[in-house]
PDB file of N, CA, C, O and CB in Angstrom:
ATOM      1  N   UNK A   1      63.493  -2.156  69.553  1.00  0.00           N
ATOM      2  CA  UNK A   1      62.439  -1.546  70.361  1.00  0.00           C
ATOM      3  C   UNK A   1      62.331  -0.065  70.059  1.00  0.00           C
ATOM      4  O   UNK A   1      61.270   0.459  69.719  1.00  0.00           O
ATOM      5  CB  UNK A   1      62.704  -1.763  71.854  1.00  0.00           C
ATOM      6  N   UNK A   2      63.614   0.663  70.214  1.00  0.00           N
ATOM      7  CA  UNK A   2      63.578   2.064  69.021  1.00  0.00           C
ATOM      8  C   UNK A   2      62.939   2.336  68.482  1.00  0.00           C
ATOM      9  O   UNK A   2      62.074   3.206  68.583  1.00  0.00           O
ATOM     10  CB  UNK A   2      64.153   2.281  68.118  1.00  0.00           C
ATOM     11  N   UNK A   3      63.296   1.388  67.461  1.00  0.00           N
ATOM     12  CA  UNK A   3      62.611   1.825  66.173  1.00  0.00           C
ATOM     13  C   UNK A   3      60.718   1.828  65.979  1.00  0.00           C
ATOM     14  O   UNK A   3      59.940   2.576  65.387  1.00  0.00           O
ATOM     15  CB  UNK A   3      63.293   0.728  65.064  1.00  0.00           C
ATOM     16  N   UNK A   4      60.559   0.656  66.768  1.00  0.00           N
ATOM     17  CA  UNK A   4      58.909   0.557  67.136  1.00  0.00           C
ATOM     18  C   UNK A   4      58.667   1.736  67.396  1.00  0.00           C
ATOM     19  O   UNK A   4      58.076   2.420  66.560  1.00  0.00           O
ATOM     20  CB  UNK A   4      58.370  -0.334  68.351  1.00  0.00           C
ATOM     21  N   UNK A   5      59.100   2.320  68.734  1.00  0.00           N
ATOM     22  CA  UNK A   5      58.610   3.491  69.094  1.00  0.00           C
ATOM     23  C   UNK A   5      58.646   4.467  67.971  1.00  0.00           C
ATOM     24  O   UNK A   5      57.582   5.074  67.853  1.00  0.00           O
ATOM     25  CB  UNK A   5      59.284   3.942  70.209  1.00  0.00           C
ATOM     26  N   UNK A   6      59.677   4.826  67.013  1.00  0.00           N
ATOM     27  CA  UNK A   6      59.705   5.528  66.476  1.00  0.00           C
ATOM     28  C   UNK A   6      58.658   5.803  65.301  1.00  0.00           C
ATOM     29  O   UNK A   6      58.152   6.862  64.929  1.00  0.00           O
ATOM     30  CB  UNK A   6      60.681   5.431  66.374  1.00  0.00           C
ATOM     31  N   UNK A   7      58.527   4.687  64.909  1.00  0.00           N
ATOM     32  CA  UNK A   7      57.481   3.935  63.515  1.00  0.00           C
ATOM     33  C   UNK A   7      56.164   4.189  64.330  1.00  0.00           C
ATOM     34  O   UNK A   7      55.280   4.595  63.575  1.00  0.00           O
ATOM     35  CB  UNK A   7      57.750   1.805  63.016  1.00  0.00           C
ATOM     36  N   UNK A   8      55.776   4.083  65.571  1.00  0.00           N
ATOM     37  CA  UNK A   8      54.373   4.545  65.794  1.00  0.00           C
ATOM     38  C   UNK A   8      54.412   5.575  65.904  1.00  0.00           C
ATOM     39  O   UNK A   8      53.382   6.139  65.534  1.00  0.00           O
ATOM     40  CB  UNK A   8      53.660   4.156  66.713  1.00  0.00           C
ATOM     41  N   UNK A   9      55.570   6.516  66.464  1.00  0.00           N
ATOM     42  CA  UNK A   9      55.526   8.369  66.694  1.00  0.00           C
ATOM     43  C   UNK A   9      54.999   8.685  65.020  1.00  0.00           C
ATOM     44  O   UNK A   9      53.943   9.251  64.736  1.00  0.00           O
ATOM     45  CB  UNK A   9      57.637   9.365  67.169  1.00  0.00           C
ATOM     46  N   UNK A  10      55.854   8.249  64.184  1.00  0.00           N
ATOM     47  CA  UNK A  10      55.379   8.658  62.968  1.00  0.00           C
ATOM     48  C   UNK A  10      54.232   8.581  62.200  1.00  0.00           C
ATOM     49  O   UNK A  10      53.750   9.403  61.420  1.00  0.00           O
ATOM     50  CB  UNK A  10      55.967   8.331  62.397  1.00  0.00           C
ATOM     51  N   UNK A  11      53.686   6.954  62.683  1.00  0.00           N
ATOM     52  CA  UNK A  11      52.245   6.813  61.993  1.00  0.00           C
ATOM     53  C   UNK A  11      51.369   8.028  62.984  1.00  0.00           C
ATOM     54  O   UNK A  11      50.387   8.601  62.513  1.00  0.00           O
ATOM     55  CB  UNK A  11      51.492   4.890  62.158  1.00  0.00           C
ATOM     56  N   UNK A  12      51.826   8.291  64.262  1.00  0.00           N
ATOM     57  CA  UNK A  12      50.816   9.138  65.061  1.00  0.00           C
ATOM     58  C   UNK A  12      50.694  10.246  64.371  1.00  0.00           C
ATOM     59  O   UNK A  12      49.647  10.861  64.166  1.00  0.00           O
ATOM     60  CB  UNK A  12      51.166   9.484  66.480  1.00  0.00           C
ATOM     61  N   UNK A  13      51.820  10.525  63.984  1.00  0.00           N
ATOM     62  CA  UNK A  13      52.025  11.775  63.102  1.00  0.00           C
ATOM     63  C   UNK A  13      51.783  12.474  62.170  1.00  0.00           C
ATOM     64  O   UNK A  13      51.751  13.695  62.020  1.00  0.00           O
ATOM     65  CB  UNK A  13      52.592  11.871  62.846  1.00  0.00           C
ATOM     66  N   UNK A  14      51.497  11.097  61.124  1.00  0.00           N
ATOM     67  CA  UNK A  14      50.881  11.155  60.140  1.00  0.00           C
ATOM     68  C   UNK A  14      49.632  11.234  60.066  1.00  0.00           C
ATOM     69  O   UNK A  14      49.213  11.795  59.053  1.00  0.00           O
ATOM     70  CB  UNK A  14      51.163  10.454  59.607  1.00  0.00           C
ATOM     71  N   UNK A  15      48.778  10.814  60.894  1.00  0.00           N
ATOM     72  CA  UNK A  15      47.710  10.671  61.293  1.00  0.00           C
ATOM     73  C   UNK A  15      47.251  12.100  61.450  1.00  0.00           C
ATOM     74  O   UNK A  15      46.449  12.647  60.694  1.00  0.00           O
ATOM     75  CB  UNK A  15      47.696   9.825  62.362  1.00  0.00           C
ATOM     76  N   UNK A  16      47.941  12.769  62.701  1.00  0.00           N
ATOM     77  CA  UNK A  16      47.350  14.030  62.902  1.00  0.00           C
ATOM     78  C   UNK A  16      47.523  15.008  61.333  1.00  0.00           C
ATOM     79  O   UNK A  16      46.858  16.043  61.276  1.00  0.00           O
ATOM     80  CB  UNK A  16      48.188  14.738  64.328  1.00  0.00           C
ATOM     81  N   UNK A  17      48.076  14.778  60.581  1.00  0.00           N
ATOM     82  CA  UNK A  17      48.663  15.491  59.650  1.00  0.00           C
ATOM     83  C   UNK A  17      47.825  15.543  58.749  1.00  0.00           C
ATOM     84  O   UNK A  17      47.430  16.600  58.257  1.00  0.00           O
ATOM     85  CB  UNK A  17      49.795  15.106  59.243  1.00  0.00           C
ATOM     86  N   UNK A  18      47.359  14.152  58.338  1.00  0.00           N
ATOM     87  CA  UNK A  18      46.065  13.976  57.653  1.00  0.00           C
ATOM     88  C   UNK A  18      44.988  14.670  58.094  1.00  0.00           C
ATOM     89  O   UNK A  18      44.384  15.449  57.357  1.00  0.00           O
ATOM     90  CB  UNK A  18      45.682  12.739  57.659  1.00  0.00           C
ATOM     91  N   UNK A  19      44.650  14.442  59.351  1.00  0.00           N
ATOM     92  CA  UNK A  19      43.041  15.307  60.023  1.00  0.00           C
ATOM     93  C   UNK A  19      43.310  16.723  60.021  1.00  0.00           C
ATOM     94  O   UNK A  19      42.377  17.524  60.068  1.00  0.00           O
ATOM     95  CB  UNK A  19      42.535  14.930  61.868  1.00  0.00           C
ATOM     96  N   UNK A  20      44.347  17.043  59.976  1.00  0.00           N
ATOM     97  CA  UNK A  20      44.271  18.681  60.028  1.00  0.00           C
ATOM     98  C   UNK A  20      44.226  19.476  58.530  1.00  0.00           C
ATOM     99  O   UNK A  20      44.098  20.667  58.250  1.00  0.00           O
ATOM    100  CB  UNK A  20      45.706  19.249  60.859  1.00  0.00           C
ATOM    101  N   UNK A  21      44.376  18.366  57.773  1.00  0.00           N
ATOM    102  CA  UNK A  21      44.339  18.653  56.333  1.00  0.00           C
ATOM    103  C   UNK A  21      43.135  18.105  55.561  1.00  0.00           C
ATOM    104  O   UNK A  21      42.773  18.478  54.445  1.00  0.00           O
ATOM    105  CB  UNK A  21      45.559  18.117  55.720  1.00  0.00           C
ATOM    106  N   UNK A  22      42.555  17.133  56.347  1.00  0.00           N
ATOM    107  CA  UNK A  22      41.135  17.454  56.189  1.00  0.00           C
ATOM    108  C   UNK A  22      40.545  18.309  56.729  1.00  0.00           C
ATOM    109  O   UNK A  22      39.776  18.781  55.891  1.00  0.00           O
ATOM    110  CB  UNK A  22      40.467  16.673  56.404  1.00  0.00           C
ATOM    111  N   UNK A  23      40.394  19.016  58.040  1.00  0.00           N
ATOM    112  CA  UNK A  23      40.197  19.846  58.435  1.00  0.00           C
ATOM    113  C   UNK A  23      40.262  21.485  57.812  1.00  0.00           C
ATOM    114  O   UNK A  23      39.313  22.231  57.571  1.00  0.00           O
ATOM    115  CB  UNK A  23      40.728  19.487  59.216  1.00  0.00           C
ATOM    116  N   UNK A  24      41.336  21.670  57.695  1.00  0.00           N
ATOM    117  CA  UNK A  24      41.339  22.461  57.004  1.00  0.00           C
ATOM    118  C   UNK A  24      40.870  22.580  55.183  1.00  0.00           C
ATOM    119  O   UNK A  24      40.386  23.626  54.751  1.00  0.00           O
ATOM    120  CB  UNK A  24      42.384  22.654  57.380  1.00  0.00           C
ATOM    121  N   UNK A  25      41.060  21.601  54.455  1.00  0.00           N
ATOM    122  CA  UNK A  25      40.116  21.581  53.270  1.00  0.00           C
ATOM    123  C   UNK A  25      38.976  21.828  53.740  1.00  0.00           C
ATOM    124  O   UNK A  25      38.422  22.780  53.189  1.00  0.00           O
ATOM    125  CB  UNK A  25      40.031  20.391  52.493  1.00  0.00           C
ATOM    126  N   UNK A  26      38.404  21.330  54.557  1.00  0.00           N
ATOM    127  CA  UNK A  26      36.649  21.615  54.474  1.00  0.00           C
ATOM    128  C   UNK A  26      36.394  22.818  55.293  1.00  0.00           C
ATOM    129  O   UNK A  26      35.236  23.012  55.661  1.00  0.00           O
ATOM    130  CB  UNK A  26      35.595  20.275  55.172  1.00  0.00           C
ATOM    131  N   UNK A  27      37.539  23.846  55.706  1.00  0.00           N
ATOM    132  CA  UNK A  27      37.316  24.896  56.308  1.00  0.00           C
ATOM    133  C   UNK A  27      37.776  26.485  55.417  1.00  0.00           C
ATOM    134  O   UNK A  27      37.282  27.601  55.582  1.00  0.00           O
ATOM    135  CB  UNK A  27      38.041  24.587  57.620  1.00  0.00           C
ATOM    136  N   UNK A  28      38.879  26.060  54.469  1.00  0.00           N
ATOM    137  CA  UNK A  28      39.559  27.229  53.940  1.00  0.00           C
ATOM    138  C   UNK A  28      39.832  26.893  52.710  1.00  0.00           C
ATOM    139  O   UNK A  28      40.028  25.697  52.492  1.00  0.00           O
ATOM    140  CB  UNK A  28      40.739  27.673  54.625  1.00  0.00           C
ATOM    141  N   UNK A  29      39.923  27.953  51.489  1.00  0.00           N
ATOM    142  CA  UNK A  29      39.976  27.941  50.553  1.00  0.00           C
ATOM    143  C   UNK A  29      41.482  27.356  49.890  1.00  0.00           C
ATOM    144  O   UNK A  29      42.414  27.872  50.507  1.00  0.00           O
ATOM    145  CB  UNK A  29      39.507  29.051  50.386  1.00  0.00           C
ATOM    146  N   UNK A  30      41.761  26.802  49.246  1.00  0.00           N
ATOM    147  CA  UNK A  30      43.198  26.536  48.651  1.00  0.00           C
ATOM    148  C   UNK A  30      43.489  26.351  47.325  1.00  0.00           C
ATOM    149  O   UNK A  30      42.616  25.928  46.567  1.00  0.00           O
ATOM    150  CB  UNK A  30      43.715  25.476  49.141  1.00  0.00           C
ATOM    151  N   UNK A  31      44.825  26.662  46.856  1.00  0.00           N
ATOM    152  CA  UNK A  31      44.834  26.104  45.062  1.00  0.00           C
ATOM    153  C   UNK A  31      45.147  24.572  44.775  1.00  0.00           C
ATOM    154  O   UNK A  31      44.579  23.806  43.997  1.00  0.00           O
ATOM    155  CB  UNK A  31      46.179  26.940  44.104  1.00  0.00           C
ATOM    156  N   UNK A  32      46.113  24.373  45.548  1.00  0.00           N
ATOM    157  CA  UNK A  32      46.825  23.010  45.584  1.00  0.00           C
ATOM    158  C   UNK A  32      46.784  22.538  47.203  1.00  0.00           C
ATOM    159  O   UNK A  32      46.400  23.175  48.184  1.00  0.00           O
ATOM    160  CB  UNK A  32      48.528  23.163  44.958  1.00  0.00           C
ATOM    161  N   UNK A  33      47.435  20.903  47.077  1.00  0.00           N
ATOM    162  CA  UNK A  33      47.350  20.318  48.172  1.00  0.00           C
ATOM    163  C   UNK A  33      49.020  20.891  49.077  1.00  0.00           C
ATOM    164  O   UNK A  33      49.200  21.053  50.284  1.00  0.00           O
ATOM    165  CB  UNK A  33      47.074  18.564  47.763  1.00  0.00           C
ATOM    166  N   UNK A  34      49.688  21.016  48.286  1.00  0.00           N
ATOM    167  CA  UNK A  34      50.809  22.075  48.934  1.00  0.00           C
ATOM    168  C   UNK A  34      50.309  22.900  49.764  1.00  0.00           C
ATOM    169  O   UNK A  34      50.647  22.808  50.944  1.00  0.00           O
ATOM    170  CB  UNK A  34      51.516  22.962  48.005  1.00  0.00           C
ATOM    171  N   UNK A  35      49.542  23.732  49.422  1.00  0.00           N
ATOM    172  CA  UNK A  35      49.150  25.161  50.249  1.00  0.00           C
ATOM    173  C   UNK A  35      48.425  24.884  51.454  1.00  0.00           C
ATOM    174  O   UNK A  35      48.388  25.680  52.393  1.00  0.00           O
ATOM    175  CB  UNK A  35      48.183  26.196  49.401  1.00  0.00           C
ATOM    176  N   UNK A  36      47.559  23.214  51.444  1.00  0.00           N
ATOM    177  CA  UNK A  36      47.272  22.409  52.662  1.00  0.00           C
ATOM    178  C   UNK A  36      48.087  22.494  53.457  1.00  0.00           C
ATOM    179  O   UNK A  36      47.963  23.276  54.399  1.00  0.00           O
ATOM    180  CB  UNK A  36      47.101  21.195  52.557  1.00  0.00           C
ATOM    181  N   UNK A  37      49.086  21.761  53.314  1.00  0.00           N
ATOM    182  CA  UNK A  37      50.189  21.190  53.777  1.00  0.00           C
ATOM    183  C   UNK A  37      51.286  22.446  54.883  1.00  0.00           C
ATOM    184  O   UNK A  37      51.651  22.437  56.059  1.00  0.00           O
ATOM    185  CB  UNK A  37      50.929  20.601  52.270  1.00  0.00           C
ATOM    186  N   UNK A  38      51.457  23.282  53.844  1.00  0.00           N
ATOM    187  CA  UNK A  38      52.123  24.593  54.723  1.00  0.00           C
ATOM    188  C   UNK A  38      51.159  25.193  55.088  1.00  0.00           C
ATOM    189  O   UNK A  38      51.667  26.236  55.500  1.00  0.00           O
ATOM    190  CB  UNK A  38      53.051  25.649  54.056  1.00  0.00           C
ATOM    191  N   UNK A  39      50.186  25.273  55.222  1.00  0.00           N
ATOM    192  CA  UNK A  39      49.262  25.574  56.430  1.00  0.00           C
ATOM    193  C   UNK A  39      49.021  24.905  57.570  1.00  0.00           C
ATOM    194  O   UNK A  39      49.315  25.444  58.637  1.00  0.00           O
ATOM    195  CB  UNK A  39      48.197  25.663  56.098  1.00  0.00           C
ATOM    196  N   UNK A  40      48.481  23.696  57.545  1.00  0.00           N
ATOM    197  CA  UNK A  40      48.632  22.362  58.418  1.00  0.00           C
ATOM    198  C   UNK A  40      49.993  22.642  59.821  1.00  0.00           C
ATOM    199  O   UNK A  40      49.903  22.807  61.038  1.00  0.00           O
ATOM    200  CB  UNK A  40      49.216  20.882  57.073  1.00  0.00           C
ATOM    201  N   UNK A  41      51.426  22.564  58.638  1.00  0.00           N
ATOM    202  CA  UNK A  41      52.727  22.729  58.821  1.00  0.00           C
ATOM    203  C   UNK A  41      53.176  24.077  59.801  1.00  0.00           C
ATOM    204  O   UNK A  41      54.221  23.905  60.427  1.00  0.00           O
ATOM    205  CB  UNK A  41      53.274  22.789  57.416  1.00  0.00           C
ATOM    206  N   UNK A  42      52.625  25.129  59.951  1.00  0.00           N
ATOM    207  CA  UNK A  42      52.710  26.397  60.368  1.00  0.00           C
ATOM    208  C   UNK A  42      51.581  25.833  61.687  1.00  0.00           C
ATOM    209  O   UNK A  42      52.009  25.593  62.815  1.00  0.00           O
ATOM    210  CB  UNK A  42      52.257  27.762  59.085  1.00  0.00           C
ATOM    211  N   UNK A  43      50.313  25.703  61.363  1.00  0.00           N
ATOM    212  CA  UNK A  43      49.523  25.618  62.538  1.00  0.00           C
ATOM    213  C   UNK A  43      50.264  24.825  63.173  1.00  0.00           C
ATOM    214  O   UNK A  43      50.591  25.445  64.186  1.00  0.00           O
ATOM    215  CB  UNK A  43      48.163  25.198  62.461  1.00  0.00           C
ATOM    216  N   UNK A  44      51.026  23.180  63.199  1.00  0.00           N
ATOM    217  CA  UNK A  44      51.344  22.483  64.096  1.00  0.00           C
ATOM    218  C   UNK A  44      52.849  23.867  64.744  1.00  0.00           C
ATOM    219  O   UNK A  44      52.847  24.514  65.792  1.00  0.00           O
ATOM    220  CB  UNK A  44      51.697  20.673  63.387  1.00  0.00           C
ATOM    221  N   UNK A  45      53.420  23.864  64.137  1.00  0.00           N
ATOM    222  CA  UNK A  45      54.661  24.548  64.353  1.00  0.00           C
ATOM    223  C   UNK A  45      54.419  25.541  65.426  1.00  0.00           C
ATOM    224  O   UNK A  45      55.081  25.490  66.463  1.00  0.00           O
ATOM    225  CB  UNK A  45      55.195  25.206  63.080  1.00  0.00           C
ATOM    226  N   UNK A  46      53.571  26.380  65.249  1.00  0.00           N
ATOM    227  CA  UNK A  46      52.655  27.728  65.886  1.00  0.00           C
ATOM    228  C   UNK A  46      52.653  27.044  67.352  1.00  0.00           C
ATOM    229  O   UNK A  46      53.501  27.278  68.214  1.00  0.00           O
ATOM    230  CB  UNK A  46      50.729  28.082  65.088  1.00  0.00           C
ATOM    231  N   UNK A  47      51.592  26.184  67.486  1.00  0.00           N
ATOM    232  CA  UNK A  47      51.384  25.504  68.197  1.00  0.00           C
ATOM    233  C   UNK A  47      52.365  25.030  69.483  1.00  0.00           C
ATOM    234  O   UNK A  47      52.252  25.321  70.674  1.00  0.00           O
ATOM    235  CB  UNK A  47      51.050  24.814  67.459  1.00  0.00           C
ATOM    236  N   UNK A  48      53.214  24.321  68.910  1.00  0.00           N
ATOM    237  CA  UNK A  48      54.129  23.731  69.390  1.00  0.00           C
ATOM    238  C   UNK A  48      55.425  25.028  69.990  1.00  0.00           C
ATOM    239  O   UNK A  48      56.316  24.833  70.816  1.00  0.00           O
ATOM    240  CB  UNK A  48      54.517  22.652  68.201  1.00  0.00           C
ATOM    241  N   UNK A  49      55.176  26.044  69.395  1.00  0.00           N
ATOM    242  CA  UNK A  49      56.271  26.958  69.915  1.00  0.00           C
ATOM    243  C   UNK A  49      55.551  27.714  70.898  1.00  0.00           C
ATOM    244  O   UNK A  49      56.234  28.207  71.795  1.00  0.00           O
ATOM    245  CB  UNK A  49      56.989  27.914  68.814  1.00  0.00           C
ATOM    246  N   UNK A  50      54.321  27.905  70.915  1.00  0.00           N
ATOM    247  CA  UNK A  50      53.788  28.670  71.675  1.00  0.00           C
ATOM    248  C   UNK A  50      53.530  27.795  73.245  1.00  0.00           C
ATOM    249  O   UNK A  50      53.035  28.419  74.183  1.00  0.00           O
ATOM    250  CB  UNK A  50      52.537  29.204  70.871  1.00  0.00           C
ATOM    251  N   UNK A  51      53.855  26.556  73.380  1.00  0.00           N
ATOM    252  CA  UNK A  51      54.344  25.867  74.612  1.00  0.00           C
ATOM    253  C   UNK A  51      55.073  26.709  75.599  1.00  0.00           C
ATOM    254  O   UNK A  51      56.086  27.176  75.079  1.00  0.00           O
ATOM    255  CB  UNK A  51      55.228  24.777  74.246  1.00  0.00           C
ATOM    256  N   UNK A  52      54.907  27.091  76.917  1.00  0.00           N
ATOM    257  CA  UNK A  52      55.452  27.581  77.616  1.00  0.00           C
ATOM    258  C   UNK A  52      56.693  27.264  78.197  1.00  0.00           C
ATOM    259  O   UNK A  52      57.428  28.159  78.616  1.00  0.00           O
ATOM    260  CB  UNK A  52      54.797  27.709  78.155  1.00  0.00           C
ATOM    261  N   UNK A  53      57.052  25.850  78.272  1.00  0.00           N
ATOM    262  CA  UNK A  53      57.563  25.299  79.293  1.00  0.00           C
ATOM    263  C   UNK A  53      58.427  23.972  77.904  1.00  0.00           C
ATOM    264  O   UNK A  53      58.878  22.845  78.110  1.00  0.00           O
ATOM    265  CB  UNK A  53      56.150  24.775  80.741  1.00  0.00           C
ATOM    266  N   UNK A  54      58.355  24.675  76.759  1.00  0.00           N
ATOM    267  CA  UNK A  54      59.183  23.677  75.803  1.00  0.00           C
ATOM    268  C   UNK A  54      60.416  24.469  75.710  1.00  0.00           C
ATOM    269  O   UNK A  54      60.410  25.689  75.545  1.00  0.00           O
ATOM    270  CB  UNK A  54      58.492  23.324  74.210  1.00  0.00           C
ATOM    271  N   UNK A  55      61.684  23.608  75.842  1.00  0.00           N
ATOM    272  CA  UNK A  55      62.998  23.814  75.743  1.00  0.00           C
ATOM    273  C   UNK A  55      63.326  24.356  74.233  1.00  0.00           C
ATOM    274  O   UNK A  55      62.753  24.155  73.162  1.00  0.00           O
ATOM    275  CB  UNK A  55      63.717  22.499  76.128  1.00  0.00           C
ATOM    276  N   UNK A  56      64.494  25.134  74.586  1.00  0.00           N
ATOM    277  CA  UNK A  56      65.396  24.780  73.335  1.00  0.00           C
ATOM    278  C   UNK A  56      65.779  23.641  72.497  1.00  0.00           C
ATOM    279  O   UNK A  56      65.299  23.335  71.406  1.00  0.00           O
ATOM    280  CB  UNK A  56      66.359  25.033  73.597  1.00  0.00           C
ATOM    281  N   UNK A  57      66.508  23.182  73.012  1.00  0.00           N
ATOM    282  CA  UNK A  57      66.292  21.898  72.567  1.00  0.00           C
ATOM    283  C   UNK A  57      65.175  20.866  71.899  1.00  0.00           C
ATOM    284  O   UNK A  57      65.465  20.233  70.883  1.00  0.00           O
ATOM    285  CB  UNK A  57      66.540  21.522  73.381  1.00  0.00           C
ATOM    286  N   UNK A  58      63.890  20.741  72.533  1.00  0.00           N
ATOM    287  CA  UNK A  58      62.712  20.464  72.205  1.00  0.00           C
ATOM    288  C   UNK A  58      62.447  20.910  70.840  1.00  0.00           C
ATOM    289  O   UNK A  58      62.064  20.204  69.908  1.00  0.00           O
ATOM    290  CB  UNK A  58      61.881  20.951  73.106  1.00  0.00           C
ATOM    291  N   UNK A  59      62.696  22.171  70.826  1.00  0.00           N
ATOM    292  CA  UNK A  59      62.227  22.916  69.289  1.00  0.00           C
ATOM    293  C   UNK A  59      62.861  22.826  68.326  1.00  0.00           C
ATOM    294  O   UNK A  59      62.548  22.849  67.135  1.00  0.00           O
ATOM    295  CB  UNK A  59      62.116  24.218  69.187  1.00  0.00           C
ATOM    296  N   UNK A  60      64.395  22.652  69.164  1.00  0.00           N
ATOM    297  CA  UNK A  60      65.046  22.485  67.741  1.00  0.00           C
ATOM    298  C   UNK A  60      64.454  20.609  67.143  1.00  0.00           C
ATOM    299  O   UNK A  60      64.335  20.208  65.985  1.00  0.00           O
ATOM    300  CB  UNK A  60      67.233  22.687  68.025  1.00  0.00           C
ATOM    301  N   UNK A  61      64.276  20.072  68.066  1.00  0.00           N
ATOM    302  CA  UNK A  61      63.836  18.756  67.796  1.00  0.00           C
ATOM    303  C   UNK A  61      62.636  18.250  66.693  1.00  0.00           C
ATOM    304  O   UNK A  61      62.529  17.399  65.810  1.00  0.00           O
ATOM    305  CB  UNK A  61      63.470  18.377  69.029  1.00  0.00           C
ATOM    306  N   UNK A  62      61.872  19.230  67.259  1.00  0.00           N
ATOM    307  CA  UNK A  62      60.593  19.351  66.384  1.00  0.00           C
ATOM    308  C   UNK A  62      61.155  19.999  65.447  1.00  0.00           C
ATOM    309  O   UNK A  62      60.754  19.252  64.554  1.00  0.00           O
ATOM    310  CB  UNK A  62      59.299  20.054  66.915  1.00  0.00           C
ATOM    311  N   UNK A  63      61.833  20.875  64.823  1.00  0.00           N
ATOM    312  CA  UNK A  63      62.237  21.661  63.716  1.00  0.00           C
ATOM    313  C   UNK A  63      63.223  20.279  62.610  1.00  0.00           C
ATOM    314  O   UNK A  63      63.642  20.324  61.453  1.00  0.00           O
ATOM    315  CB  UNK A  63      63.331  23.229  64.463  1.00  0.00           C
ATOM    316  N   UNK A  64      63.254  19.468  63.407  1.00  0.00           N
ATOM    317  CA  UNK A  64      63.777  18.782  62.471  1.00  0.00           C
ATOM    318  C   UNK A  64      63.209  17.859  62.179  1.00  0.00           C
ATOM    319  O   UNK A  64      63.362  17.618  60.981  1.00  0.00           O
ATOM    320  CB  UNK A  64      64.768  18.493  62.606  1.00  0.00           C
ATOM    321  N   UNK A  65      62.101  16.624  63.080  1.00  0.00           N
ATOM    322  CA  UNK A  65      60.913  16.709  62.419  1.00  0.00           C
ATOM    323  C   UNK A  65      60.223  16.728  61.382  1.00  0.00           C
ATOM    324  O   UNK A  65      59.980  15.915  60.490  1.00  0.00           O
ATOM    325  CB  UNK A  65      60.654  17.198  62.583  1.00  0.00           C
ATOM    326  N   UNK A  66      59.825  18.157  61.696  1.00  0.00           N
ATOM    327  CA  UNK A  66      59.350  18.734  60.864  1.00  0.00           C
ATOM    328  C   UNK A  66      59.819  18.997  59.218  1.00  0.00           C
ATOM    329  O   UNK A  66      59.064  19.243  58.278  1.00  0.00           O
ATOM    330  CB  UNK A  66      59.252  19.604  61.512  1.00  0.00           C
ATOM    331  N   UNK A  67      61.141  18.878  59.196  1.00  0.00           N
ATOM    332  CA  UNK A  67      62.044  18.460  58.189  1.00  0.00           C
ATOM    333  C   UNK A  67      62.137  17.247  57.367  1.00  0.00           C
ATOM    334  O   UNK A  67      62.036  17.078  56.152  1.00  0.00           O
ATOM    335  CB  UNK A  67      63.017  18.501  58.676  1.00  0.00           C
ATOM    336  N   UNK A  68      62.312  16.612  58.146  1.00  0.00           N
ATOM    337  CA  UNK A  68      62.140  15.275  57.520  1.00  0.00           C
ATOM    338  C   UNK A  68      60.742  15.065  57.082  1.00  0.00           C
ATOM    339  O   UNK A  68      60.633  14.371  56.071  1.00  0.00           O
ATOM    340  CB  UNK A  68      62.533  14.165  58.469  1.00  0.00           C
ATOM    341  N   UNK A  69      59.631  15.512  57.622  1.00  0.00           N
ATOM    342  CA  UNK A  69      58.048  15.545  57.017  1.00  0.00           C
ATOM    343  C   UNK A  69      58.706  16.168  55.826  1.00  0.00           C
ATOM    344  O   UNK A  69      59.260  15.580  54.897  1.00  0.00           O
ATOM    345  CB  UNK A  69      56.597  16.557  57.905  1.00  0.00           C
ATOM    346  N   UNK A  70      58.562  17.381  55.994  1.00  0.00           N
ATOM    347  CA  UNK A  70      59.094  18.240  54.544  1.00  0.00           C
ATOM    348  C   UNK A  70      59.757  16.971  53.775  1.00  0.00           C
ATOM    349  O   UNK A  70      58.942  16.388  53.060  1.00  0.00           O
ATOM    350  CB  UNK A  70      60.494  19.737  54.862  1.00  0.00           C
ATOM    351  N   UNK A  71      61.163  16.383  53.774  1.00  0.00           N
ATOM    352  CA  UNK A  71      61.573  15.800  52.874  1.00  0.00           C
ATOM    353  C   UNK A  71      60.790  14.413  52.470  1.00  0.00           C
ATOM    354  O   UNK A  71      61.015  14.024  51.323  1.00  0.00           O
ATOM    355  CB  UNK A  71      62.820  15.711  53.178  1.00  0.00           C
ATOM    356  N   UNK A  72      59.763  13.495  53.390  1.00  0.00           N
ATOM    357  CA  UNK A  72      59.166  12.692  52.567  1.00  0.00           C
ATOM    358  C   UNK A  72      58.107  13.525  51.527  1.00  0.00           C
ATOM    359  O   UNK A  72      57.965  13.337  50.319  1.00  0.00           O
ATOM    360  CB  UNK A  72      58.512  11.640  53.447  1.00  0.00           C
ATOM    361  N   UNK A  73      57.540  14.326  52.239  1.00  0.00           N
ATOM    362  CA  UNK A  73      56.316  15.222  51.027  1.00  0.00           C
ATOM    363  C   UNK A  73      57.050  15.402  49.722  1.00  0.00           C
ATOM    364  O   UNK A  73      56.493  15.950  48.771  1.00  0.00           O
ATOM    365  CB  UNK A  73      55.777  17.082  51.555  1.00  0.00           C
TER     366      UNK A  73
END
């Protein structure tokens, strides 16, 4: 049951990851799809830290995450 949950957090994830990288292609200039990506990567991050009421913990959570994105890319 875990793992379900986990396997849809990720497709959710992926999902948003994609639209913001379409998004941003059709909004800002770039060389490569890398330079998408750590942009995308910074806006979610930005985002997510600028939460008022998100823990320590929380962030470090997302920071790793966010890591593991990094290591499938």
């Amino acid at each position: 049951m875990e793992n379900e949950a986990e396997e849809e957090l990720i497709r959710k994830a992926a999902g948003e990851i994609n639209s913001r990288v379409k998004t941003f292609a059709d909004n800002y200039s770039f060389k490569d799809y890398q330079d998408l990506l750590a942009m995308v990567s910074l806006d979610i991050t930005t985002k997510l830290f600028s939460e008022e009421n998100m823990t320590s913990s929380q962030k470090e959570e997302i920071m790793k995450s966010l890591e593991a994105i990094d290591n499938i890319l």
